[in-house]
N, C-alpha and C positions, 0 to 999 in steps of 0.2 A: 504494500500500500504506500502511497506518497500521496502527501496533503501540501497543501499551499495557499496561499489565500491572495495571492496575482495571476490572476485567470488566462491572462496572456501568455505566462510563464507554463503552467500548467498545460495549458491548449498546447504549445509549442512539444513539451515534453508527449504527448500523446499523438498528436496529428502531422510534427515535422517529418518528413521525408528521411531525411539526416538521423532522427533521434531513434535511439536502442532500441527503444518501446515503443515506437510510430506500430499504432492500431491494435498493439497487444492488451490495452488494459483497458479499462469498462471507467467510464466519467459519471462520480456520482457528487452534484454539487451541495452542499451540506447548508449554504447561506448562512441567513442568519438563525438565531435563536428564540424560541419565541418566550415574550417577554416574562413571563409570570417566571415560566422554569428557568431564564437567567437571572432573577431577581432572588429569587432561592438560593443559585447556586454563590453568586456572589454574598448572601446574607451570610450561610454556610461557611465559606470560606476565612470569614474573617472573623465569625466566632469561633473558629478552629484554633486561630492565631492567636486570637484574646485581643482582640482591636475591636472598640465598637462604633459601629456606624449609622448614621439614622434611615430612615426609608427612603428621605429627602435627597439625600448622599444618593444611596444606591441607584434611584431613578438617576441621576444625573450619570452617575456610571452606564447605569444603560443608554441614556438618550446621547451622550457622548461616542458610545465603542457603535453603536448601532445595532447593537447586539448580536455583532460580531464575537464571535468564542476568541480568535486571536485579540481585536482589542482591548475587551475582558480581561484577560489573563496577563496579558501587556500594562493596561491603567490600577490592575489592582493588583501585581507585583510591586508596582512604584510605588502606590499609595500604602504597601507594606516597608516596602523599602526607607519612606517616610517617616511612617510612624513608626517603627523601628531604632531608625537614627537619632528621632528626635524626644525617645522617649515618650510617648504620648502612646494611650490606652483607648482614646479614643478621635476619628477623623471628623475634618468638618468640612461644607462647603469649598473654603477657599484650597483645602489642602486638593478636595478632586480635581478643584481649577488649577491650581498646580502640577499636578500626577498628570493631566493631561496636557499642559501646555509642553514639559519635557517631553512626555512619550511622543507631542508631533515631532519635537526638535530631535529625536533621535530618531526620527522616521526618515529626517527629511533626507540622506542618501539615499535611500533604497524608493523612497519615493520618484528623486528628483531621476534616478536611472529608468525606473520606470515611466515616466513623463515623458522621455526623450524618446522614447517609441513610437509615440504618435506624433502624425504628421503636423504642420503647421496648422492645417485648417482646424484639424482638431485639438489642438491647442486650444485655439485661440475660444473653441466651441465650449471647451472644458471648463476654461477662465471663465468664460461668461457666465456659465451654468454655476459657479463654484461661488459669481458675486449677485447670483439670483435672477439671472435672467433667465427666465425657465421659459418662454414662449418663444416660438421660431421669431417672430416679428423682433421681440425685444433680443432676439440672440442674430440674429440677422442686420439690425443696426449698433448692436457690440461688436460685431466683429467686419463690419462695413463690408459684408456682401451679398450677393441677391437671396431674399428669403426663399427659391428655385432651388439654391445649390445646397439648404440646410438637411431635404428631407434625407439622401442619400449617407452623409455622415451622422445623422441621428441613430439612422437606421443600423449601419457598420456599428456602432458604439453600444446599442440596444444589443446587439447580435453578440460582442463579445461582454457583456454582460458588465458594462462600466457605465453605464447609462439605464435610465428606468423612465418609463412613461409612468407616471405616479396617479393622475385624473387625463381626460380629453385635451390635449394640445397642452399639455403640462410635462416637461421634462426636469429631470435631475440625475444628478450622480449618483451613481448606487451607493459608493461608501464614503461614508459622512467625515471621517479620518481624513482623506483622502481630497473631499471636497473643503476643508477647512485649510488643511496645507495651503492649497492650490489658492485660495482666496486670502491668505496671509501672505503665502510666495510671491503671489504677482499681482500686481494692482488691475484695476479695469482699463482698458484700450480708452473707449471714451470717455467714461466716467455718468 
């Protein structure tokens, strides 16, 4: 079994031509988590530890990781890592906002490698989505060109699974991680 949580990466390792395993193994995508049983597990884990955290905390660990199992385990490593260092029995508010603003900043290699995969259009389609342009119109005058050439690269992005149609003519980033960088990293084209 091999797990990954860069979908591109993973595709690559399965479907390249080149790769050891092209068509040998079976793609089961595990997403995300659904919310109550991550809310559990994360309660669990930190009374394990003897760290106490409110329910207030724990939503925000979820609405942060996306309930993502990787960013999970990632933001609430730190925030043990945290309260650990700093002596403290129990986490608040700022400390999650903390635990996750490092866990972007160490993401941001492996982020910014994967970023450079896609092409320019899509960049630029990504940045907009990432500072809340979510309709072709408003991503089409973010990125100054014909709202014609948007459906194509939505479509490509929907396909590898970095993009979500979330309601009718509403687009976003699938991971929230991911689309936070991307909106810290690089400013808006027009603004």
């Amino acid at each position: 079994a091999f797990s990954g949580s860069v979908t591109t990466i993973m595709k690559d390792l399965l479907y390249r031509k080149r790769s050891p395993f092209y068509r040998q193994l079976v793609e089961i995508e595990l997403g995300k988590l659904p919310a109550k049983p991550a809310r559990e597990f994360v309660l669990s884990r930190f009374q394990k530890v003897g760290l106490q955290i409110s329910n207030e905390e724990v939503n925000s660990i979820i609405e942060y990781s996306g309930s993502y199992p990787d960013y999970i385990q990632r933001l609430g490593l730190r925030l043990y890592q945290l309260g650990i260092s700093r002596g403290k029995s129990s986490l608040g508010k700022q400390d999650v906002k903390s635990a996750y603003d490092e866990m972007i900043q160490l993401l941001d290699g492996e982020f910014s490698t994967y970023f450079k995969g896609f092409t320019d259009f899509e960049k630029e389609v990504l940045i907009a989505l990432a500072h809340g342009k979510t309709n072709p119109s408003s991503m089409a005058q973010e990125t100054r060109k014909p709202i014609s050439s948007l459906p194509q690269i939505l479509h490509r992005l929907m396909n590898d699974g970095i993009v979500e149609k979330y309601v009718e003519g509403r687009y976003r980033i699938s991971d929230p991680v991911f689309s936070d960088w991307l909106s810290q990293r690089y400013p808006l084209i027009v603004g």
